[in-house]
C-alpha positions, 0 to 999 in steps of 0.5 A, spaced: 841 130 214 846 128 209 848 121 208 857 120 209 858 114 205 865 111 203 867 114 195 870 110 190 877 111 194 878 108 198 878 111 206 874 118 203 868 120 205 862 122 200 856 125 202 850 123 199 842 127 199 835 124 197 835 131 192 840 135 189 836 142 186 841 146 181 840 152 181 838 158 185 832 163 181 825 162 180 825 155 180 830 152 184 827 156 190 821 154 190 823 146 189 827 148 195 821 151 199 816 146 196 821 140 199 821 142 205 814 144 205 814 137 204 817 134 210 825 133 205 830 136 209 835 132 206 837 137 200 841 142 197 841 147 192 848 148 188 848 154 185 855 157 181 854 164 182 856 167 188 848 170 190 841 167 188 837 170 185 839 166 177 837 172 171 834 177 176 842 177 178 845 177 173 841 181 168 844 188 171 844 192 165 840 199 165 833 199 165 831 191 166 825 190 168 819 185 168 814 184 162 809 181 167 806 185 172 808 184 180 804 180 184 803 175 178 810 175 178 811 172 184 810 166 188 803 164 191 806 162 197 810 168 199 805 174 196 809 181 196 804 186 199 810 192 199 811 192 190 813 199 189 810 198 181 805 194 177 811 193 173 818 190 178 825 193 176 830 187 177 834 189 183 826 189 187 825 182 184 832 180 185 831 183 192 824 179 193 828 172 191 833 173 197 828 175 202 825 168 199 830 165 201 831 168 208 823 166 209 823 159 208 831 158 211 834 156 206 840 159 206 843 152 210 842 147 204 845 154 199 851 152 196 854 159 193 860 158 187 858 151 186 858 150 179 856 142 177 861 139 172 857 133 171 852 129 173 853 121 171 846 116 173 850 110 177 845 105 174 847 099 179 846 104 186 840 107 182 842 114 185 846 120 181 854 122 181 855 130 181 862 133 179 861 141 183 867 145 182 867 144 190 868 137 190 862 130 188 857 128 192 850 123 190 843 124 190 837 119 188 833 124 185 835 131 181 831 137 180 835 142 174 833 149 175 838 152 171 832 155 167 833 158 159 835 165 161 842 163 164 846 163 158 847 168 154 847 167 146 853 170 142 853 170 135 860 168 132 862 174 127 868 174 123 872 179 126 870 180 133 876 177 136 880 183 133 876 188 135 879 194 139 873 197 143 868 194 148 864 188 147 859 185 151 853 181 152 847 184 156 845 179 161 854 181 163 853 188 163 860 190 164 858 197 169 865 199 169 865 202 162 863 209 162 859 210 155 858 217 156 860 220 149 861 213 146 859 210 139 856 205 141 852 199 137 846 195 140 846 188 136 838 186 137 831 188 138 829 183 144 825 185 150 833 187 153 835 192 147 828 195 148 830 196 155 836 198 154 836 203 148 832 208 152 837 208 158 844 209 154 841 213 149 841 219 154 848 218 155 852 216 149 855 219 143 851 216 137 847 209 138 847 205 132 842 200 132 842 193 128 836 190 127 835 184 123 828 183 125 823 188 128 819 187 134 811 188 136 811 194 141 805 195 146 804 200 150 806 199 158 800 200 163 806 201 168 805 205 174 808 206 181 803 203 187 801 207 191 801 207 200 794 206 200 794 201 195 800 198 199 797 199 205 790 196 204 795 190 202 798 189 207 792 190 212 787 185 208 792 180 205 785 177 201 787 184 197 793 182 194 790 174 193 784 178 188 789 182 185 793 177 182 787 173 181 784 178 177 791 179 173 791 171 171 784 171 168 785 176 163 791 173 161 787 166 161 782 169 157 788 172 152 791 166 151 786 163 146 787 168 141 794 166 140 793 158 141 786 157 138 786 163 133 791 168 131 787 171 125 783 176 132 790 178 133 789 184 128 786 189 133 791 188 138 796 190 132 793 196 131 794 198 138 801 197 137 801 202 130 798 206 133 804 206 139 809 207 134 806 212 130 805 217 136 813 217 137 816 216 130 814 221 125 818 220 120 814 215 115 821 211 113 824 210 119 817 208 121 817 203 115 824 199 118 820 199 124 813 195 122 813 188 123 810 184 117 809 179 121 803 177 126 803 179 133 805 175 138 808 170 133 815 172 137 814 175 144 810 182 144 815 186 148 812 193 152 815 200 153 813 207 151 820 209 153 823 205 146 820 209 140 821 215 142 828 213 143 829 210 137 827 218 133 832 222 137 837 224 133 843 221 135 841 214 134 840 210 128 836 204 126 840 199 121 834 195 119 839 188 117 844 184 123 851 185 124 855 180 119 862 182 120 868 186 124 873 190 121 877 194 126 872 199 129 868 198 123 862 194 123 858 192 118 851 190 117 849 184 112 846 190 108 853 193 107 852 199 111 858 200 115 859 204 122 865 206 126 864 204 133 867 204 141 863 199 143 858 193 141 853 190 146 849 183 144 841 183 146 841 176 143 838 172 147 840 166 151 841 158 149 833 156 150 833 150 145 840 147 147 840 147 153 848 148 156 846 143 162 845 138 157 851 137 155 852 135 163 848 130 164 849 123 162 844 118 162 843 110 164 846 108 156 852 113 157 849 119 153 848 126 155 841 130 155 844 133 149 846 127 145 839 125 146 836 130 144 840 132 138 834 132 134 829 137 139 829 137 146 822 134 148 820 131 156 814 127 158 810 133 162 815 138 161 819 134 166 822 129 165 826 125 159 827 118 157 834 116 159 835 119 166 831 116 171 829 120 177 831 127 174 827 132 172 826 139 169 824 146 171 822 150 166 823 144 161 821 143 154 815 146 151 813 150 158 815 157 156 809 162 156 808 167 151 803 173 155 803 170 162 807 168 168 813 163 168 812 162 176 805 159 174 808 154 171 814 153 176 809 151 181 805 147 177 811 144 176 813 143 183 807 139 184 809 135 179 815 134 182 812 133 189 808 128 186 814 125 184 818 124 191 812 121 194 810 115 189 818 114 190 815 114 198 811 109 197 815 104 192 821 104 198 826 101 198 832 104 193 828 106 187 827 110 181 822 112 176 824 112 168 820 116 164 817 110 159 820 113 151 812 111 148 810 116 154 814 122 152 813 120 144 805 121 145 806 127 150 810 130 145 806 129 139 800 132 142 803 138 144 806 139 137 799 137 134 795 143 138 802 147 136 799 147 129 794 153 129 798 157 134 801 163 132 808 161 135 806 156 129 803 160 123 805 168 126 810 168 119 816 169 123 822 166 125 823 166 134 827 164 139 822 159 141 823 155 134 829 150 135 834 148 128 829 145 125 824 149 126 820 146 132 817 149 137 820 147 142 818 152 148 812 156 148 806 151 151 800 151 147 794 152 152 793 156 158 796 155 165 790 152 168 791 146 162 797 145 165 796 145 172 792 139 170 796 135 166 802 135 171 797 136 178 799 128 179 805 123 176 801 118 172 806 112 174 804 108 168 808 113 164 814 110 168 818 104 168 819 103 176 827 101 176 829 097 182 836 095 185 838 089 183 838 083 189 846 080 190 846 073 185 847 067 190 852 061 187 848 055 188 851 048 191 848 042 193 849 039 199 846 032 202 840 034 196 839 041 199 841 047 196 846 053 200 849 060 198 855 061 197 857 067 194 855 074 191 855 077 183 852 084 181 848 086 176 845 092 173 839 095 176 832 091 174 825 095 170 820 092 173 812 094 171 810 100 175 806 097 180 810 090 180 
């Protein structure tokens, strides 16, 4: 049960949990399901929108889908024998994260429109402050789940502003415009745009494309399951085990060609070619449509539905991005100039600055995104020097480029378990602080593998690379790797920080000495295990 203390006013009330999870996707259900797997009751999940489900709810837009196959792409502890494709749609996977939260009762410690304003390290109390758009409450430990898919990225482009038709982004898919018979332009060539285009392709007039660079295309090995299948699934559950299990080797066994050796990724480019030559004949457009950069270097999206699309007569491919608005004109940085109804951006997310970031304020008084002004980097993916007892879901050099993120969701939520039972053991009121030496050491062997990875050395400029051009996203090793590396918290990579005992006035009396009063002083490191 939540703790009632008084706040800094003087009569009210303020709740206080042992955790406090933000963010209701992937990743702050499963530490929802992970805390009370361990025995901690005493959470919430504070979520700012008005259902869980974090990207598989706000990414509606027609055709949205997964790029991982279904029983991978889901929890290990809640397997999904009743998957009605290899490849989910998102309004099955954004079912199947309800479904988690009504099996593992989760719904009483769900705080729905609940957005935090500010989290603030109380350095005396040992414990965080949290601002809510529904009030403030405390927490010792925070776990961020926000996740890098949440905020949508659009570009600043002159003229925007005073554009007459409809503009909006992918991930905010207004569902009340009817685009049937407009002229419409897609800004992007990611793993949304090559959704989307297929979709909306069917019904408008005329689909411009704008593409500053083109992406490697694989076919999509999707199908529906069958009953049989489903059936067997559900009757022998060790089925659905062996299937997902089956889908993490290969993917194991793939990744060392874009960690270890990029020059072998030739023949899967092939491939690729040979996908975009079976739809596109025209050897000009299929020119524009050629990456000339290695694949895998930025993400390797799949469909057979998007090249095909792409050589229908009313769609064309502006091999440039789009610089600038002129009333409903819009302009390509090659100077091509196409009248439109309507501009949809698939430009992605704010992955490498983070916008939680500028929330969280750390023991010196500077946010996470102050301190990370020149890179995001945590120790294990985790945690940061600066915040004690807050860590990340999803953080820096976590992503995958050809697995599963709930792999490494739930090697982070043994780390995170780990965490609170070192916490446990320290008792008392106490925090671990991540040790700057621990962060910088782990960072730098992270960037020295990343070195040889095709993230590093494909030729190509990806979401994965920060403002300076650091690989602040993708891991550079396999699942297992990781897992290994965050299966227990190494306490010596931690400062463990201790409430400080009340100052004693000393006075003399008949030789002895008595208390006679109280001071306060911030909170005292100790050495882990002091």
């Amino acid at each position: 049960m939540a703790e009632r203390e008084r706040g800094p006013e003087q009569g009210r009330e303020q709740e206080h949990v042992r955790v406090a999870v933000i963010g209701s996707g992937f990743g702050g259900l499963g530490a929802a399901v992970r805390l009370r797997r361990e025995g901690i009751t005493d959470f919430v999940v504070l979520e700012r929108a008005g259902a869980v489900g974090g990207t598989w709810r706000d990414n509606s837009y027609p055709g949205c889908a997964c790029d991982v196959p279904s029983h991978l792409y889901s929890f290990s502890f809640a397997p999904n024998p009743d998957w009605p494709r290899t490849f989910s749609g998102q309004e099955h996977i954004w079912d199947y994260l309800e479904r988690v939260a009504d099996t593992f009762r989760l719904r009483p410690h769900i705080r729905l429109n609940t957005e935090v304003t500010r989290m603030r390290w109380d350095a005396e109390r040992l414990r965080w402050e949290i601002e809510t758009g529904n009030g403030s409450l405390t927490a010792d430990v925070v776990v961020s789940a926000t996740g890098p898919l949440s905020d949508p990225k659009t570009p600043d482009i002159p003229g925007i502003d005073t554009f007459p038709g409809k503009v909006f982004h992918s991930a905010r898919w207004d569902h009340d415009y009817d685009l049937r018979g407009k002229r419409v332009a897609m800004v992007g060539t990611g793993a949304s745009a090559i959704q989307i285009v297929p979709e909306i392709q069917k019904q408008v007039g005329r689909l411009t494309l704008f593409q500053r660079t083109p992406p490697w295309v694989m076919p999509r090995a999707d199908r529906a399951i069958t009953g049989v299948e489903r059936w067997l699934h559900k009757q022998l559950p060790f089925t659905t085990q062996a299937r997902r299990g089956i889908l993490w080797g290969i993917r194991e066994l793939q990744v060392q060609a874009f960690t270890k050796r990029p020059n072998e990724l030739g023949m899967i480019e092939q491939i690729a070619k040979r996908n975009m030559a079976r739809a596109i004949k025209d050897p000009a457009l299929r020119a524009k449509l050629t990456p000339t950069y290695r694949i895998g270097c930025k993400r390797i999206l799949l469909s057979n539905a998007y090249y095909p699309a792409l050589a229908k007569p009313n769609v064309d491919v502006v091999a440039s991005g789009l610089s600038e608005v002129r009333g409903n004109t819009v302009v390509a940085a090659d100077g091509t100039e196409t009248e439109v109804d309507a501009i949809i951006f698939g430009t992605g997310f704010h992955v490498t600055d983070m916008p939680i970031a500028d929330r969280v304020i750390g023991e010196e008084g500077l946010t996470l995104m102050e301190t990370w002004k020149d890179g995001m980097n945590a120790l294990r993916g985790a945690t940061a020097a600066g915040f004690p007892n807050w860590m990340t879901i999803i953080g820096p050099n976590t992503g995958l480029g050809n697995s599963s993120m709930i792999l490494m969701i739930e090697s982070q939520l043994n780390y995170m378990a780990d965490y609170l039972r070192q916490l446990d053991v320290l008792g008392g009121r106490a925090a671990l602080a991540a040790r700057p030496d621990a962060v910088r050491v782990w960072n730098d062997r992270v960037q020295q593998r990343m070195k040889r990875t095709v993230w590093n050395t494909g030729g190509c400029n990806s979401w994965y690379l920060d403002e300076n051009g650091v690989n602040t996203t993708v891991w550079p090793g396999t699942t297992t790797e990781f897992r290994a590396a965050t299966r227990r918290v190494d306490l010596s990579e931690y400062e463990v920080m201790r409430e400080p005992k009340p100052a004693t006035a000393l006075t003399v009396v008949d030789g002895a000495t008595s208390g006679t009063g109280k001071g306060k002083g911030g909170s005292k490191k100790v050495e882990a295990g002091a």
